[in-house]
C-alpha positions in Angstrom: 80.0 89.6 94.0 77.1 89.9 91.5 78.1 93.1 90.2 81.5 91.8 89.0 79.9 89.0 86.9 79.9 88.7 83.5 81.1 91.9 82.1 83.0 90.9 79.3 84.4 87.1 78.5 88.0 88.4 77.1 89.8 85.8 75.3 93.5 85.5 74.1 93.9 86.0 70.8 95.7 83.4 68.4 97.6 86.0 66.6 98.6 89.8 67.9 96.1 91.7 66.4 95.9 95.8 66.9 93.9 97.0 69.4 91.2 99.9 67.8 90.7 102.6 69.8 87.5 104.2 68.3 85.9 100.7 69.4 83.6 101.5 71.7 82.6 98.1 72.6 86.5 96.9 72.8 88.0 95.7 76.3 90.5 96.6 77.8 92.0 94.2 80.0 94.0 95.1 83.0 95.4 92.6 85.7 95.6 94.5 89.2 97.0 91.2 91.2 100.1 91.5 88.8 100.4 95.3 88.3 100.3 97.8 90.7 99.0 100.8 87.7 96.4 98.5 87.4 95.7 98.4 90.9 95.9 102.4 91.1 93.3 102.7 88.1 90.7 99.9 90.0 90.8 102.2 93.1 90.1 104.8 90.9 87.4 103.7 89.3 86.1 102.5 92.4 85.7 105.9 93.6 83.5 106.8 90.9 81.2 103.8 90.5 77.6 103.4 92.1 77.9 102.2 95.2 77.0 98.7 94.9 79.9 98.0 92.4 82.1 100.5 94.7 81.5 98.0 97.7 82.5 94.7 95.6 85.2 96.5 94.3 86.8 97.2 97.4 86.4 93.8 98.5 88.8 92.9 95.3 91.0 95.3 95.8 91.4 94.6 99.5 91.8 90.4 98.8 94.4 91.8 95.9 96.1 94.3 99.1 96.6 91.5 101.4 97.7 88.7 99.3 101.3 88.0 98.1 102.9 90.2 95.6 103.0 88.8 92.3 103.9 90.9 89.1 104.0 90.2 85.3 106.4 91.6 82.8 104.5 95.5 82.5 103.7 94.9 86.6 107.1 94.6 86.8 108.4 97.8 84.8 105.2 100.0 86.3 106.3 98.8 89.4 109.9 100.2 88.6 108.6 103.3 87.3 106.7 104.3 90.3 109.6 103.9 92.8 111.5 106.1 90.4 108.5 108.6 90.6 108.3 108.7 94.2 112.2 108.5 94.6 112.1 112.1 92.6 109.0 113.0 94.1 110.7 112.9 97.4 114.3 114.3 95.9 112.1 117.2 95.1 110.6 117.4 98.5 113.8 117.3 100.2 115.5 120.3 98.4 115.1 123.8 98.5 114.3 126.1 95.6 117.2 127.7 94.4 116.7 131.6 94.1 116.8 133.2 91.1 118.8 136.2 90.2 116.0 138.1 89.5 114.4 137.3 92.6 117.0 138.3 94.6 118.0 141.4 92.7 114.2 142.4 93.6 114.6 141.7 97.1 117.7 144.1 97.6 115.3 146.7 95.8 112.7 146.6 98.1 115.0 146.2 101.3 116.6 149.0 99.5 113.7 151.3 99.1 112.4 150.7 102.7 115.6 152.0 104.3 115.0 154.9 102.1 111.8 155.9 103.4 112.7 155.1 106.5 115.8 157.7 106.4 113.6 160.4 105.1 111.4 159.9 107.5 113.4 160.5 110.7 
């Protein structure tokens, strides 16, 4: 995997310090073994890497796939969140649009109007 080496040596800090966004050069660590968001983004980014980076990539991602499950403390929550998202995902899915007014009054119109023309027209 020569295209994953040595991209950034990211340390823990000794104190929390803020992280600065307009630093260009700044990491930004994500851990895709213990959170599944971070998982989603490496796919992601996978996607729309050069290829040879794309091809080691999915080699991590598919070791990451079929090995056990194991999730941190913001794996955990994202995890949580997504099953929430999908669970009303598929709520919405599963129930039909209500009507509105408006959209019915409309449709009485036109049914309306057609037996209209259809009277004058015999």
């Amino acid at each position: 995997m020569a295209e994953l080496t040595r991209r950034y040596i990211v340390m823990q800090m000794a104190t929390e310090g803020p992280f600065d966004i307009r630093d260009a050069d700044a990491p930004f660590v994500l851990k895709p073994w213990k959170d599944p968001a971070a998982l989603h983004a490496l796919r992601a980014y996978r996607d729309y890497c050069y290829d040879e980076l794309a091809q080691e990539l999915d080699q991590w991602i598919r070791a990451i796939a079929s090995g056990p499950q194991v999730r941190g403390g913001v794996g955990a929550r994202n995890e949580q969140a997504e099953a929430a998202r999908k669970d009303a995902m598929a709520d919405a899915r599963a129930k039909p649009k209500a009507k509105t007014k408006a959209k019915l009054k409309a449709k009485a119109k036109t049914a309306k109007d057609r037996k209209k023309k259809a009277k004058r027209r015999s």
